[in-house]
C-alpha positions, 0 to 999 in steps of 0.5 A: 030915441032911435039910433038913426033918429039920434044920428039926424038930431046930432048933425047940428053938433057935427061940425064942432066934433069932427076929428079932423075940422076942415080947414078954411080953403085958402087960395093957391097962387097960380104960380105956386107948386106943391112940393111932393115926394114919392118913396118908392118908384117901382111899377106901382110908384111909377104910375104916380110919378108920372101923374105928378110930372103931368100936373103944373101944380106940383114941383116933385122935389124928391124920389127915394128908391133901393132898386137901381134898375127902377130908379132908372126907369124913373130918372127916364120918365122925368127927362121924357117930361121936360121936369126938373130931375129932383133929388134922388135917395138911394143906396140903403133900405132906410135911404127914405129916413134921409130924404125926409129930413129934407126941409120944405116937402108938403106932401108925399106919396108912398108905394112900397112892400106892405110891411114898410107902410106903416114905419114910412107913414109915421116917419112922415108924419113926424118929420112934419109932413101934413099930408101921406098917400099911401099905397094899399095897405096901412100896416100889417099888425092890428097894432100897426093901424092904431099907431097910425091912427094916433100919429095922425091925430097927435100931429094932426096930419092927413094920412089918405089910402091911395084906393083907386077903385073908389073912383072907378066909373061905374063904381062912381055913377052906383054911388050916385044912384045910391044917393038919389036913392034908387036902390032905396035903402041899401040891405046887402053888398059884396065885393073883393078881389077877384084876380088871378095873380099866379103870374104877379107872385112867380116870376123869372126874376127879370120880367114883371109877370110870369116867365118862371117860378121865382119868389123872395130874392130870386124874385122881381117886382111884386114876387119878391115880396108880396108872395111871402105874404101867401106863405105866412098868412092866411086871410083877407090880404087885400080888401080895399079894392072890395071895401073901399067903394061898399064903405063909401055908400054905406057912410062907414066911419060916417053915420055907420061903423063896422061892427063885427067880422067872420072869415073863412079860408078854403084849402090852399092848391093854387100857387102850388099848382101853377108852380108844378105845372109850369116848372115842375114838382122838382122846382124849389117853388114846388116845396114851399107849403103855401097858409094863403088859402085860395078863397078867403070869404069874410061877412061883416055886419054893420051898425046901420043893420047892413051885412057885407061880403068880401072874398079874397081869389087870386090864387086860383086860373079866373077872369079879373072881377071885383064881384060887387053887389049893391042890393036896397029894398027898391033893386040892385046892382051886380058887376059879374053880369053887368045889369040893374035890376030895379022894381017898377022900372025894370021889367019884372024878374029881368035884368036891365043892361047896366050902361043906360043906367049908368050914362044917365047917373054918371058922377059929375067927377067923371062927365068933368075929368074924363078927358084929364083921366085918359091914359092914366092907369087903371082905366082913369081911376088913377088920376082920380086919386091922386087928383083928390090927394094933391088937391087936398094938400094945395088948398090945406083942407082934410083928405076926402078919404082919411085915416080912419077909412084907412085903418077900417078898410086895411084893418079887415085883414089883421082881423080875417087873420084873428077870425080863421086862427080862430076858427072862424070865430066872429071878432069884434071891428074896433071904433078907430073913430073913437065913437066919433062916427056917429057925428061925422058927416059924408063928403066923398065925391059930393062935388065935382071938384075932386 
């Protein structure tokens, strides 16, 4: 029998292997609020605090910040909302451990440095809170991704990546294509991200973006952490911008699988060059040896046959794009240009401009919400996520995005790491589904409720 003939044949036993069952749907009393945490009310976690204060379903119950300047600007945007101010932790960087022994939280929300992930996701998890939004990424260590995995399944609780992208608009009507098989049967994708970051990771240490040179405790906001990251390592640091939206429409972890991964990193000249030339070769900024390189391409194969490419650029002066590609026997789609090229409707060895395409198969979620959506960040794509995420946790069923797409999609950069430390050799993507991928079913977005 043939693997994909296995696949349909097993879906009658789907529902009884699923790792994580979908539980009964039970009403939520109109008078009814979640009670929702956030730890980490930075800039990134400010754009969730502020979706949360715009919801009647929510009660945020507590925030947990140890920059006094940020806690301000938050304490600010919940007065500004009319909102009941919720406890505040504060004062030392494990001021979070206090805030989750804080009876009654049902959710909570986390946007922090990377390297706390994984530490604030198991802690929630212990201290008996169903359901985690994370912020990109899982963990650091390959190690990191399991121990998050089997916490979640011991305690049986809903750890979902909050990753945005999934739910951009064009993103969102692609995937609506794919399923009415316009493409037909999907061969290769590509994506990554694509963004010039220079004036992210240096700073002057009193403004978000640029101004200076300064990284580590000279450093605000993400330089004073993130850019650590491009000093000790050297792979693909953020797929899941990339990964997130290909994983969706190949069904990986659902009928599908990563299989096996390659990177190859190019020289690092970018984060020194933007140092040098905005505040000399005399700058200490100027002395640091960068690992990061500035273009980091990784292939990966899938079970189903198709092959991916992700690329990792932000090191380097160019326009944002995440560079997708979606490409079936029947046509494809590219972001960087805009167009569909689709065989029989298309004229032939010509591009279509995207937007009538994409007006006709705009995703249901979209044509419904895109009101709710504007001004949210992002372009909307924000609401979308945290919309999917608080409407898991009121009506107690599983996350649309769970654990297992978190620990795949992070987990590509401990392995690019492995790959490149290697020299460049092909590592093997582990199972986190534990063979449990051959039965799961896909449920993103099939609907328009969130």
């Amino acid at each position: 029998m043939q693997r994909k003939d296995f696949i349909k044949s097993a879906g009658v036993a789907a529902a009884s292997l699923a790792m994580f069952p979908t539980q009964s749907l039970s009403a939520f009393a109109a008078d009814t609020k979640l009670k929702v945490a956030i730890i980490g009310v930075g800039l990134r976690g400010q754009n969730h605090l502020d979706l949360l204060l715009r919801r009647d379903d929510v009660e945020l119950v507590s925030i947990c910040d140890i920059d006094s300047r940020m806690l301000t600007s938050a304490k600010e945007i919940i007065n500004k909302s009319g909102k009941k101010m919720p406890d505040i932790f504060t004062g030392d960087p494990y001021a979070w451990k206090k805030m989750l022994e804080k009876k009654g939280i049902e959710a909570i929300i986390i946007a922090t440095p990377w390297e706390w992930h994984k530490e604030m996701v198991i802690g929630a998890i212990e201290a008996g809170i169903k359901y985690v939004g994370t912020e990109v990424m899982l963990g650091i260590t390959l190690q990191d991704h399991w121990d998050v995995v089997k916490a979640a399944e011991k305690y049986n609780a809903h750890v979902m990546m909050l990753e945005n992208v999934c739910y951009r608009r064009d993103i969102m009507a692609i995937l609506n294509m794919v399923r009415q098989n316009v493409f037909g049967e999907l061969i290769h994708l590509q994506g990554g991200y694509q963004h010039d970051l220079r004036e992210v990771k240096f700073n002057d240490g009193t403004n978000a973006y640029g101004h200076g040179c300064e990284f580590g405790d000279k450093g605000f906001s993400e330089a004073h952490w993130r850019t650590n990251h491009s000093v000790y390592r050297d792979g693909d640091l953020y797929p899941t911008h990339g990964i997130g939206p290909i994983a969706h429409t190949t069904n990986i972890n659902r009928g599908n699988r990563f299989v096996n991964l390659c990177s190859f990193s190019s020289k690092a000249r970018g984060l020194h060059d933007h140092v040098v030339k905005s505040c000399g070769e005399n700058h200490p900024s100027a002395k640091v040896k960068f690992k990061l390189g500035d273009v980091v391409t990784t292939n990966i194969k899938c079970a189903n046959g198709e092959t991916i490419l992700l690329q990792h650029d932000t090191s380097l002066p160019r326009p944002y794009s995440l560079g997708f590609r979606v490409q079936g026997t029947e046509g494809l789609w590219m972001d960087v240009n805009q167009s569909i090229h689709i065989e029989g409707k298309s004229k032939p060895h010509q591009w279509d401009a995207q937007k009538e395409w994409l007006d006709k198969y705009d995703h249901p979620l979209w044509a419904k919400y895109s009101k709710d959506a504007e001004g949210a960040g992002h372009g909307g794509m924000d609401f979308f996520v945290v919309h999917s995420f608080i409407e898991s946790a009121k009506r107690k069923t599983a996350t649309q995005m769970d654990v297992y797409d978190a620990a795949a999609w992070s987990a590509i950069t401990p392995l690019s790491e492995q790959s490149i430390e290697l020299g460049n050799q092909t590592v093997e993507f582990p199972d986190f589904t534990g063979g449990q991928w051959m039965y799961r079913k896909p449920v993103f977005a099939f609907t328009d409720e969130y």
